[in-house]
C-alpha positions in Angstrom: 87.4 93.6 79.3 86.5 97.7 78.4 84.2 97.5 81.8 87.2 96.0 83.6 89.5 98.6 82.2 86.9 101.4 83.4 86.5 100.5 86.8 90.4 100.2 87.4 90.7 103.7 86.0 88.1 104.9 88.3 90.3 103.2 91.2 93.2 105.2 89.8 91.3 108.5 90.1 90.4 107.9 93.1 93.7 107.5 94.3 95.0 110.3 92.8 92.5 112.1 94.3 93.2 111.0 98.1 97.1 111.8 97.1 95.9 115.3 96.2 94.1 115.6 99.2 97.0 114.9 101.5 99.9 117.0 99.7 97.0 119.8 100.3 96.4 118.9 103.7 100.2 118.6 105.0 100.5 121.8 103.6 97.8 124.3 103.9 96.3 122.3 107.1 96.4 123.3 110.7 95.9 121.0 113.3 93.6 122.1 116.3 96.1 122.0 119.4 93.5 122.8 121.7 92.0 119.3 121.5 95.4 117.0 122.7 98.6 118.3 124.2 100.4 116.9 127.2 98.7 117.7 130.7 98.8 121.6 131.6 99.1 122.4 128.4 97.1 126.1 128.6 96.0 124.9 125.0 94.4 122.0 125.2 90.9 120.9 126.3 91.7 117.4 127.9 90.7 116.6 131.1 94.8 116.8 131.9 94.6 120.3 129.9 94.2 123.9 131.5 92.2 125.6 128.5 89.4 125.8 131.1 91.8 128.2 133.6 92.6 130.3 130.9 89.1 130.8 129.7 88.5 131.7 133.2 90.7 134.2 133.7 90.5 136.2 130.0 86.7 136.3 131.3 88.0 138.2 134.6 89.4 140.6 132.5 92.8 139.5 132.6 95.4 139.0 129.0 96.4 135.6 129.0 99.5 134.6 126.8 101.9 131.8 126.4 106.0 132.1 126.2 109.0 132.2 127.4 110.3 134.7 130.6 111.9 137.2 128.3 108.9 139.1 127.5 108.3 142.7 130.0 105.2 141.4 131.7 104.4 142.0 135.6 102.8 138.3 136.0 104.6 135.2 135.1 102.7 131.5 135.5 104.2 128.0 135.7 102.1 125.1 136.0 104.4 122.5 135.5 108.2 123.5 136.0 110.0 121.5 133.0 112.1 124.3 132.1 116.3 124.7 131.0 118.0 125.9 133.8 118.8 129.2 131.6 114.8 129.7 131.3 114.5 129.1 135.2 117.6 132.0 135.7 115.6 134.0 133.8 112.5 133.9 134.9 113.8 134.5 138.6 115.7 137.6 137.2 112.1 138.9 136.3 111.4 138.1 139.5 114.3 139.6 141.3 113.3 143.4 139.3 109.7 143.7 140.3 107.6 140.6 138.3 105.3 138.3 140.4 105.5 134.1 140.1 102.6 132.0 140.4 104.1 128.6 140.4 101.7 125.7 140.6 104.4 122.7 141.3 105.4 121.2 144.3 108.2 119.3 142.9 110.0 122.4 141.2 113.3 123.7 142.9 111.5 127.1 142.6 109.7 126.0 145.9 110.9 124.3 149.2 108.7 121.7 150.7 108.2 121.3 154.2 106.4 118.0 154.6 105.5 114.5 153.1 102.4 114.1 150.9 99.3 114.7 152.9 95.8 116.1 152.5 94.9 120.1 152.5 92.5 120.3 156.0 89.0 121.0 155.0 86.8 124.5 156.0 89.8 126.4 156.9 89.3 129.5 155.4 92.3 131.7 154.0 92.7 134.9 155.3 94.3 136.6 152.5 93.0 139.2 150.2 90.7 137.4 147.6 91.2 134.3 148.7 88.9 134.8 152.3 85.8 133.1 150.6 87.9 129.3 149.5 87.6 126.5 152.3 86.8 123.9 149.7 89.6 122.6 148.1 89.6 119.7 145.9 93.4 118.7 145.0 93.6 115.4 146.4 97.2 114.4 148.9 99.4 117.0 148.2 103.7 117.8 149.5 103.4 121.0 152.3 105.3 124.0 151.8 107.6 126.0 153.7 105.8 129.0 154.9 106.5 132.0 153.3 107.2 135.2 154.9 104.0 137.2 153.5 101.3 134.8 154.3 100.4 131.2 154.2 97.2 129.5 153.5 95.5 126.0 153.7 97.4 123.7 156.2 98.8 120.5 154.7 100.9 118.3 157.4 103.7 120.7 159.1 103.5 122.7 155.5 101.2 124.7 153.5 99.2 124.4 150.0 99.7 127.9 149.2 102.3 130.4 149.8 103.6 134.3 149.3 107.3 134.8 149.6 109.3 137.8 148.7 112.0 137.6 146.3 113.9 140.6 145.2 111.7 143.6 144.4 108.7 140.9 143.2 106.7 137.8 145.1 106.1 134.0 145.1 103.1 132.7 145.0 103.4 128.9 145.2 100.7 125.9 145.4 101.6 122.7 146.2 100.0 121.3 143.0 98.5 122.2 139.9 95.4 120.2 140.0 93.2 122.9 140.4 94.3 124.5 137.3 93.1 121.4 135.8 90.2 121.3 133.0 88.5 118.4 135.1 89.0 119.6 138.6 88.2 123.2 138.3 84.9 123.1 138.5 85.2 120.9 141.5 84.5 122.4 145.1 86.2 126.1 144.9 89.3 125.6 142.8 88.1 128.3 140.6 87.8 130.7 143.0 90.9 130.0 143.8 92.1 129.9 140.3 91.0 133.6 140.2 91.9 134.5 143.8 95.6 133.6 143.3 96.0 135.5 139.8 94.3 138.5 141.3 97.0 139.0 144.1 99.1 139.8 140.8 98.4 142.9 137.9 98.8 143.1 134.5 99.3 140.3 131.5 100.1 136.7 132.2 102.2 135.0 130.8 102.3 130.6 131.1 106.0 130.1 131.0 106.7 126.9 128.9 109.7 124.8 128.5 111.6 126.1 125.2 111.6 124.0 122.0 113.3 120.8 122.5 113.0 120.6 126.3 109.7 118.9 126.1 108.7 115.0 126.6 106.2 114.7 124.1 107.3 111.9 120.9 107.3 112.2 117.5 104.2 111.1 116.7 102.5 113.3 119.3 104.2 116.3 117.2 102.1 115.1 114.4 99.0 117.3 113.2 95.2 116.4 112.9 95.5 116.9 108.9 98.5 114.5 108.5 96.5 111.9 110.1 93.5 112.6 108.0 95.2 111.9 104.6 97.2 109.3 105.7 93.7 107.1 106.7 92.7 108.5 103.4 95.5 107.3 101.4 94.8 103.7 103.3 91.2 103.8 102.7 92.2 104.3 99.1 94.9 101.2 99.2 92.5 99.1 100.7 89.6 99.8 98.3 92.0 99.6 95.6 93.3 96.2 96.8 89.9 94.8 97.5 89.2 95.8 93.9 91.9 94.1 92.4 91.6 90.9 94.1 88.0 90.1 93.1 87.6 87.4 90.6 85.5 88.9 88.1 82.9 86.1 87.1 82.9 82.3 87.7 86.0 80.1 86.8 85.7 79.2 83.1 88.2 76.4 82.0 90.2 77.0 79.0 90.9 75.2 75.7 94.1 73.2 75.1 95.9 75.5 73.1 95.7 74.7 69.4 98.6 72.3 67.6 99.7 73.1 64.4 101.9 71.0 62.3 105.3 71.8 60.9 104.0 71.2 57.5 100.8 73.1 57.6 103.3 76.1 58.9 105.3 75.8 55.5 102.3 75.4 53.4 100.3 78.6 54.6 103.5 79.8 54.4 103.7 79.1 50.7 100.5 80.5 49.8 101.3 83.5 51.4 104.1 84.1 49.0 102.5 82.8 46.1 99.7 85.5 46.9 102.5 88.2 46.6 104.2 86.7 43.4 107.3 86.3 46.3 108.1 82.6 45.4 111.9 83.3 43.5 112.4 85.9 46.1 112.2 83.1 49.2 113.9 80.5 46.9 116.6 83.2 46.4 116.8 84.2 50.0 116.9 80.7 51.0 120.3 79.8 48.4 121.9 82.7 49.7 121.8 81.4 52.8 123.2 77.7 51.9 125.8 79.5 49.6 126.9 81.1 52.9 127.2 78.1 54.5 129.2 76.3 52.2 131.6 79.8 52.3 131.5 79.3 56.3 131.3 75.0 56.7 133.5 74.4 53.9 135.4 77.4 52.6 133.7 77.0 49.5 133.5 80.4 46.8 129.6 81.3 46.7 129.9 80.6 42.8 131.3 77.2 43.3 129.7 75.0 40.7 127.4 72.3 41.8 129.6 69.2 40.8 132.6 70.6 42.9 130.4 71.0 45.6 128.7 67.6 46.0 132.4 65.4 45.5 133.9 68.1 48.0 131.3 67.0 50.5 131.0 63.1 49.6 126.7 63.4 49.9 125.4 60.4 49.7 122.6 59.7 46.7 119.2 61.2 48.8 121.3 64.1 50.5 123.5 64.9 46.4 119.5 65.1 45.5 118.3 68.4 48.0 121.6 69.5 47.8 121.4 70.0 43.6 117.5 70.6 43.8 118.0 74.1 46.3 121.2 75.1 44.9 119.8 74.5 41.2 116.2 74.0 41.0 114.1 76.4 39.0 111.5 77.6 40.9 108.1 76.0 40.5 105.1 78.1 39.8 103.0 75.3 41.3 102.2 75.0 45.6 103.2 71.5 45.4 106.7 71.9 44.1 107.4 75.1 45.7 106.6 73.1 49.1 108.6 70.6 47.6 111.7 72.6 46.8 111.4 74.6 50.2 111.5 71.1 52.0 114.6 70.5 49.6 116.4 73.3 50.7 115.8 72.7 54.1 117.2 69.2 54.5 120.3 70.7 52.1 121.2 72.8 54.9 121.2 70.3 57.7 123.5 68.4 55.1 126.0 71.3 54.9 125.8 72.0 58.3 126.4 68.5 59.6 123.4 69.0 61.8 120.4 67.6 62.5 118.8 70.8 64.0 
C-alpha cells in the first residue's frame, strides 16, 4: 500500500509539473510566425510564404517592413489585396502624393485586366530598366493586364504580366500574380531577378501592406501559438500517463474471505467485559433504567419514580414479561459476567415490553 501511495504521488508531481509548464508557456512564450501563416504572408517560410522575397531584397540593400499605408514611406507592396476599402483609399492617397505601388494581384480592383487566363510567352525579354536580363518566367496561366501608359512587359493573351501606370504624382507597378514572390517558385527560372528588378524601379523603405486586424481569413485555431500547443500535448501526455497508471491492476486477483459473523450475544458479552474492565457495570445498568424510565414517561405517562407494583398492573405484563420488567427496573447489579449478561438481556426484553415492539 505505501509503494502504491508513492507512485500516485509521483503521478501527481508530474502533473503539477506539466501544469506549471503551460501557465509559463502561455505566458512568457512566443510562437515562431515565420514557420506557418497563410500564403504571402512576408513572415512565414512555407512553400505558400514570401520570407524568401524578403530575405532577398534586405540582402539588396533595401529596408523591408510590414504595416499598414499610413506610415511616410516612398514604396508600398501588396501581394495579396485583402484589404478594408478605408486601407485601399489610403494607400491610393499615398499613391496619388508621390509613393510607388508594387501590387502583385491580378484579381485586386487596384488593377484592370485585359484578358482571360493564359500563359506569359516565353524568351521575350523586357525592355525596361532592370528588368532587360528576365525572359524566363515561371508563374504558370496567369489573367493579362491592361497596358499601362509607362511601359509594359511580358505578353500574356491581348494583356500583359507586368505593368507601370501613373497615378497622381507616384506609379503602378502591377503583375498579374504573385507567384513569383513565392518561397517555392522564386528560385525557379528568373523570378528573382524579377523579384529585384520590379522593387528596384522604386527607392527607399518597403513596406508589405497587410489587411488590418480583423480583416483576415485565418480561424481561431490558426491564431493559436507554437507554446500553447506544446503544453496542451503536455498536459495530455500527463492525463494519459496518469490514466494508464491508475488503471493497472496491481498484482494478480486474490479472492477474499467471507466477511466474519459475529453473534448478537458474543456482541453483549465482550461488551460486558469491557465494562467490567472499567468497574462501569452500575453505570450501564443505570444508563440502561434511565432509558426504560423514559419510556414508561413517553409510552405510558408514567412519573419516572413510579413504583414497580403500579407499573406492572398499569401495563397488565404477563408472568415472563412482569419478570424483565421488575429485574431492570429493580435488580441490583451483579458483580458476576454471567448475571450482568443476564440483567442486560433483562433490560432489553423490558423495553420491547414497554414499547409494544418487537424491534
Amino acid at each position: 500500500m505505501t509503494g502504491t501511495r508513492g507512485r500516485i504521488g509521483t503521478i501527481a508531481v508530474l502533473v503539477g509539473v506539466a501544469v506549471v509548464a503551460m501557465l509559463i508557456a502561455f505566458v512568457t512564450g512566443e510562437s515562431d510566425s515565420r514557420r506557418s501563416g497563410p500564403p504571402l504572408d512576408p513572415r512565414s517560410t512555407i512553400d505558400s510564404g514570401a520570407r524568401a522575397a524578403v530575405i532577398l531584397l534586405e540582402q539588396q540593400g533595401r529596408s523591408v517592413s510590414i504595416g499598414s499605408a499610413t506610415s511616410p514611406v516612398d514604396t508600398f507592396l501588396v501581394l495579396d489585396d485583402n484589404l478594408q476599402a478605408t486601407e485601399r483609399e489610403r494607400l491610393l492617397d499615398r499613391v496619388e502624393h508621390g509613393a510607388d505601388l508594387v501590387i502583385a494581384d491580378g484579381r485586386s480592383d487596384l488593377v484592370e485586366t485585359a484578358s482571360r487566363a493564359s500563359t506569359v510567352r516565353d524568351g521575350i525579354a523586357c525592355e525596361l530598366s532592370g528588368l532587360t536580363s528576365v525572359a524566363d518566367i515561371d508563374v504558370g496561366v496567369v489573367p493579362g493586364l491592361v497596358a499601362g501608359d509607362l511601359g509594359n512587359c511580358f505578353p500574356v493573351g491581348s494583356g500583359w504580366f507586368l505593368t507601370v501606370t501613373s497615378r497622381g504624382e507616384g506609379r503602378v507597378i502591377a503583375l498579374s500574380s504573385s507567384r513569383v514572390f513565392t518561397n517555392s517558385r522564386i528560385d525557379e527560372g528568373h523570378n528573382a531577378a524579377l523579384v529585384v528588378g520590379v522593387l528596384a524601379m522604386t527607392e527607399g523603405e518597403i513596406r508589405i501592406v497587410q489587411a488590418l486586424p480583423g480583416a483576415g481569413d485565418r480561424t481561431l485555431v490558426e491564431l493559436i501559438g507554437e507554446p500553447a500547443w506544446a503544453a496542451l500535448a503536455l498536459l495530455v501526455i500527463a492525463f494519459v500517463t496518469y490514466g494508464a497508471h491508475r488503471a493497472r491492476r496491481l498484482g494478480q486477483p486474490v479472492t477474499e474471505t467471507d466477511p466474519v459473523e459475529i453473534a448478537g450475544s458474543e456482541l453483549v458479552r465482550a461488551t460486558a467485559r469491557l465494562y467490567r474492565k472499567a468497574d462501569g457495570r452500575g453505570h450501564v445498568v443505570e444508563a440502561i433504567r434511565g432509558q426504560l424510565r423514559r419510556d414508561l414517561a413517553t409510552r405510558w405517562a408514567l412519573d419516572e419514580a413510579e413504583p414497580i407494583d403500579s407499573v406492572v398492573r398499569r401495563l397488565q405484563l404477563a408472568d415472563d414479561e412482569e419478570t424483565h420488567v421488575r429485574d431492570a427496573l429493580t435488580a441490583p447489579v451483579p458483580q458476576d459476567e454471567a448475571g450482568f449478561t443476564q440483567l442486560v438481556g433483562s433490560c432489553v426484553r423490558a423495553r420491547r415490553t414497554i414499547r409494544g415492539t418487537h424491534e
